[in-house]
N, C-alpha and C positions, 0 to 999 in steps of 0.2 A: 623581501618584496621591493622592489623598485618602482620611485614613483616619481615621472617627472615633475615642472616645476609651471608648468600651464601657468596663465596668468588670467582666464577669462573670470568669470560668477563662481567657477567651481572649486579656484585655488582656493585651498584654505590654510596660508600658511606656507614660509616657503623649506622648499624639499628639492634642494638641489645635493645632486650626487654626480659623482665622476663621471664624464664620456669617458667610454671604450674605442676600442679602433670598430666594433661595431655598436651603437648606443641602440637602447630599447627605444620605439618608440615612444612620446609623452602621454603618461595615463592618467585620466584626470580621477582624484579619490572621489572624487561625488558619483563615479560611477560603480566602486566597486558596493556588491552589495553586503557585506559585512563593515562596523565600525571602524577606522583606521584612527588610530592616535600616533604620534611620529614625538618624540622627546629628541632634544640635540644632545652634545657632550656636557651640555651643566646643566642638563637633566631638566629644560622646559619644553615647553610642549610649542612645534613646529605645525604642526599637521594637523587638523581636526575633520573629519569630515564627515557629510550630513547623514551617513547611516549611527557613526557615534552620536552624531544630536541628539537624531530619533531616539535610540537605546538609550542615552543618560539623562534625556529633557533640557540639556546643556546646551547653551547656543554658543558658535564655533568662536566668537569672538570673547565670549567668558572664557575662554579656556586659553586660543592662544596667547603664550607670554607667561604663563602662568609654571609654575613647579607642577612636574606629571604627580606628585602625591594630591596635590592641593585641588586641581582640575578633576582628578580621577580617585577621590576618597576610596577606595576599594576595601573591605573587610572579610574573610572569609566566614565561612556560617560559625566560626565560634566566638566572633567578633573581632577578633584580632587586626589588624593595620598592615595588609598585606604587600606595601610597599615596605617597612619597618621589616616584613619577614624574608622576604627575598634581597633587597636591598640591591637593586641590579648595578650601581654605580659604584658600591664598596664592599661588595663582597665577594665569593670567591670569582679569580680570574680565569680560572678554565667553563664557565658557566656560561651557555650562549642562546639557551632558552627556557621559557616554562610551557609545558606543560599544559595544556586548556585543562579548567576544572572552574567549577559554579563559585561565583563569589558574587558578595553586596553588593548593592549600588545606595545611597544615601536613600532613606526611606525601606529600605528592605526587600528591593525589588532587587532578582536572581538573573546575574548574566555571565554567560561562559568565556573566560579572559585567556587569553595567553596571550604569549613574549617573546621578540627573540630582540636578544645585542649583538649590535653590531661591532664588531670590536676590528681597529685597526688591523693587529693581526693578531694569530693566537696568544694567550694569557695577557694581551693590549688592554690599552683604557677602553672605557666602551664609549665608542662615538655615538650611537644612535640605539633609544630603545623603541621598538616597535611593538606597536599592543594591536590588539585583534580582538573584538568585539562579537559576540554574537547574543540574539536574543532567544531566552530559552523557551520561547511559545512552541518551536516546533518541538523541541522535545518534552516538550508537558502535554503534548497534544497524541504523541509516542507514547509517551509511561501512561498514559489516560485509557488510549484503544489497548494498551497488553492488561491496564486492572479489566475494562470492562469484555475482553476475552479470559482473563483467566474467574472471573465471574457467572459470566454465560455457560463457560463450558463447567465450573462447579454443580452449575444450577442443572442444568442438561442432564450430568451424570449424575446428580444424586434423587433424580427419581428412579432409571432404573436398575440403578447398584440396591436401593432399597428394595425395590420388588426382589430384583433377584435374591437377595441374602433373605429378605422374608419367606418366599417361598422354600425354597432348598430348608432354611431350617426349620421350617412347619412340616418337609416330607422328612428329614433327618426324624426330628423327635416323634411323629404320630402315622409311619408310613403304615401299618397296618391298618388302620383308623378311615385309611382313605379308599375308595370304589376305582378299579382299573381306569375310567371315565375321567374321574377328577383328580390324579394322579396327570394323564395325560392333557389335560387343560391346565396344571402348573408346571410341566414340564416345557411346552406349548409356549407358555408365557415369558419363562424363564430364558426362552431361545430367540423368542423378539426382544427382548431386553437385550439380550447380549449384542445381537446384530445391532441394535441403536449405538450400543456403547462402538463399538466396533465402528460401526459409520462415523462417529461424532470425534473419536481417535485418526479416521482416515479424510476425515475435513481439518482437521488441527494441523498434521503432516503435510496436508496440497497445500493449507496458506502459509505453511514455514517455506515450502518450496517455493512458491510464489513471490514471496518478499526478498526472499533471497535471489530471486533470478535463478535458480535448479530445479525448475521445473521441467526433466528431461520427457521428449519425446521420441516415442519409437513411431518411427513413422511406417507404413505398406496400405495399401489397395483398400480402400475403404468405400464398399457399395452402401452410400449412405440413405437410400431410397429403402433399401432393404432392414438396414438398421431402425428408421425410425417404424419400419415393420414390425417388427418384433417387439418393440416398445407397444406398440397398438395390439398388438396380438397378448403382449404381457397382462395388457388393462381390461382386455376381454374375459379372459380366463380368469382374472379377480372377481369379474359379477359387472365391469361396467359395460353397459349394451354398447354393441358395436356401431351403431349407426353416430354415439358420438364422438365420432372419430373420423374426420374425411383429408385422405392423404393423398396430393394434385402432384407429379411427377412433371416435369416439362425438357423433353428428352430434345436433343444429346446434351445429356451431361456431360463437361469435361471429368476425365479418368482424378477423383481427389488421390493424392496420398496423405496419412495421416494416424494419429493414435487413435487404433480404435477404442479401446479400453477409455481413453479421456472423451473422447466423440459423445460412446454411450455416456458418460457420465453427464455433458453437456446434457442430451436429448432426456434424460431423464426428470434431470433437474426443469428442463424449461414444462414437459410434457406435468412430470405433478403440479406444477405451480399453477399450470392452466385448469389441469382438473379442479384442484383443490380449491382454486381461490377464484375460479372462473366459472363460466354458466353457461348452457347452450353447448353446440357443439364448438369441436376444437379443431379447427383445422390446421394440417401444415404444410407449404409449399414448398419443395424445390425446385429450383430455379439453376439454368448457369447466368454471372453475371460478371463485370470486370473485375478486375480484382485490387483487391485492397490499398494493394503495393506499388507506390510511387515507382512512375516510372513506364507499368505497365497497362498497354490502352487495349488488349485484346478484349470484347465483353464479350468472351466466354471463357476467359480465365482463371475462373473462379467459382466454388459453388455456394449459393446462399439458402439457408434453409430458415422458414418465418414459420414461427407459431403465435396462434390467434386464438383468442378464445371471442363469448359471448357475454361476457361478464360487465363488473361496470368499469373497468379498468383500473388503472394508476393515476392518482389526480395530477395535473398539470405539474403544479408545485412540488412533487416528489420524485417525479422523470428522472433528474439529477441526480439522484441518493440511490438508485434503484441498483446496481454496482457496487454501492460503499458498503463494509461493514455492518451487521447488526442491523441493516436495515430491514425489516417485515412488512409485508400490508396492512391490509385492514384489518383480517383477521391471525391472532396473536399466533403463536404455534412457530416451532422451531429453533435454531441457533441465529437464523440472519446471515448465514455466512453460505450459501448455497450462492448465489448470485457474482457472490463477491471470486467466489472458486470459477464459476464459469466465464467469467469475464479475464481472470488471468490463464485457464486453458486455453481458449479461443484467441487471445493475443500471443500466448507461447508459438503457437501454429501462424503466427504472423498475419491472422486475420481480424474482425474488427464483427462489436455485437452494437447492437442500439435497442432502445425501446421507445413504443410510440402505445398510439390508439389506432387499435382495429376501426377496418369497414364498419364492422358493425358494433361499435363503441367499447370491444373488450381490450384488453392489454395485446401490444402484439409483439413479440421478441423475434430477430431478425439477428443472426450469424452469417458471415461470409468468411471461406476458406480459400486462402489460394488454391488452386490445382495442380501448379508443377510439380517437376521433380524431385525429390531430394538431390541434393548437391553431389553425393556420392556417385547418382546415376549419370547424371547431367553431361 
């Protein structure tokens, strides 16, 4: 890392290093946003800047001057003196960095260190060591959401792995014992359980996609006035009366392309949440409107499709959350992770969702898709 030798509030510590026939711009360390420590060739500390403040509680001027052991006690989690074990100024000379890995800080607080020496030329003394600081809250905040997913999903599947194995072994040992009727009501049961596990297996797979950015989409012709159809026609044919259900078209639609397989997934997800946890009728809108994507001012670009319930909504204070992880309503039920899946389909598709408060006080979810082409066609 190169860093020039500023002189304003920010210098902390001087950091001069060679002009090139082209020199780097001067970078002041108080900007960068991880901790920088700078050692010279007799191993004291040049360089201190205000992100290592924050992370050691060390103010910069305790440190500059000082021996990088003595400034930067470091110990790793067996306690050991992890300057004493690396030894960056007398030990071996083909060596020109460490490594990040979780080490002490005085007091027992855990931050991620690496190194690199600079060394005149290879197997050289080593003219400058450079340390890198980082603080470990974002990845305690990471290993925290994988316990409380691999939790949830524990908990999710061990109701109906129980049912199933209960069942099947109650027909296994007493199947004479049981009336064609209730034979077919454990069977019945047996095959909703499995579809849960199955779903709650195919929610685990979209947010690994998701995190990782491979969440592929097959895109083609998506008549999405049609699809949230069949969704309505689905909840009829369950027993819920058709009247609560009112589906407002506002034609011309521009032509969407898009996954429909992930679409219906969206419309399902938003449509039970209104049922379930909403009241009154449910309306959905589709609209053309502009589209998402910087850049592009056409308002009909794009199509947006809102669903609204009559319920009492999402409280103010939870709008934010309604996206994140594990979040649920009011009432309990589910993994929380339904929301979280439809917010990375709908941005995979390069569009954008929101929630607010219905007209008429219930939750109202609000998706816009671009409508172009795929690129292929274009």
């Amino acid at each position: 890392m190169i860093v020039g030798t500023g002189s304003g509030p920010g210098a902390r510590g001087e950091r001069p290093l060679p002009a090139g026939p082209d020199p780097t711009p001067d970078i002041d360390p108080d900007e960068l946003p991880d901790g920088l420590v700078v050692a010279d060739a007799h191993g004291r500390v040049v360089c201190f800047n205000a992100a290592a403040e924050r992370i050691t509680a060390l103010r910069a001027e305790d440190a500059l001057g000082r021996r990088l052991e003595k400034a930067l006690p470091l110990e790793d989690l067996e306690g050991r003196r992890w300057w004493q074990l690396t030894d960056p100024y007398g030990g071996l000379a083909t060596r020109v960095r460490q490594p990040e890995r979780n080490l002490l800080l005085p007091g027992g607080r855990e931050v991620l260190v690496s190194a690199r020496y600079v060394r005149e030329e290879p197997t050289g003394a080593v003219r400058r060591v450079v340390v890198c600081l980082r603080d470990t809250e974002a990845r305690r905040r990471t290993e925290r959401s994988h316990a409380e997913l691999i939790a949830t999903v524990a908990h999710e599947l061990r109701s109906p792995l129980t049912s199933v194995k209960g069942f099947t072994a109650t027909l296994l040992a007493k199947w004479e014992r049981f009336t064609d009727d209730q034979k077919r009501l454990m069977l019945e049961t047996v095959d909703a359980d499995a579809d849960r596990v199955t779903r709650l297996i195919a929610e685990l797979l979209d947010i690994s996609r998701i995190d990782s950015g491979r969440l592929e989409v097959r895109r083609q012709p998506v008549d999405i006035g049609a699809a949230v159809g069949r969704h309505i026609q689905a909840y009829v044919a369950a027993g819920q009366p058709a009247d609560k259900f009112l589906l407002r078209l506002e034609p011309p639609l521009p032509a969407l392309w898009a996954d429909p397989d992930k679409i219906d997934q969206v419309l399902s997800n938003l449509l039970e949440n209104a049922v379930r946890h909403g009241e009154g009728t449910v309306t959905i809108d589709v609209t053309p409107s502009a589209s998402p994507r910087e850049g592009e001012t056409d308002a009909h670009a794009a199509t947006s499709v809102t669903v609204s319930d009559e319920g009492s909504g999402i409280p103010e204070e939870s709008m934010n959350r309604v996206f994140t992880r594990f979040w649920r309503g009011s009432k309990r039920g589910g993994t929380g992770l339904g929301l979280y899946i439809v917010k990375g389909i709908v941005e995979a598709h390069g569009g954008t969702i929101t929630v607010g408060r219905a007209p008429d006080g219930g939750a109202q979810f609000r998706f816009t898709l671009p409508a172009s082409l795929p690129a292929y066609l274009v």
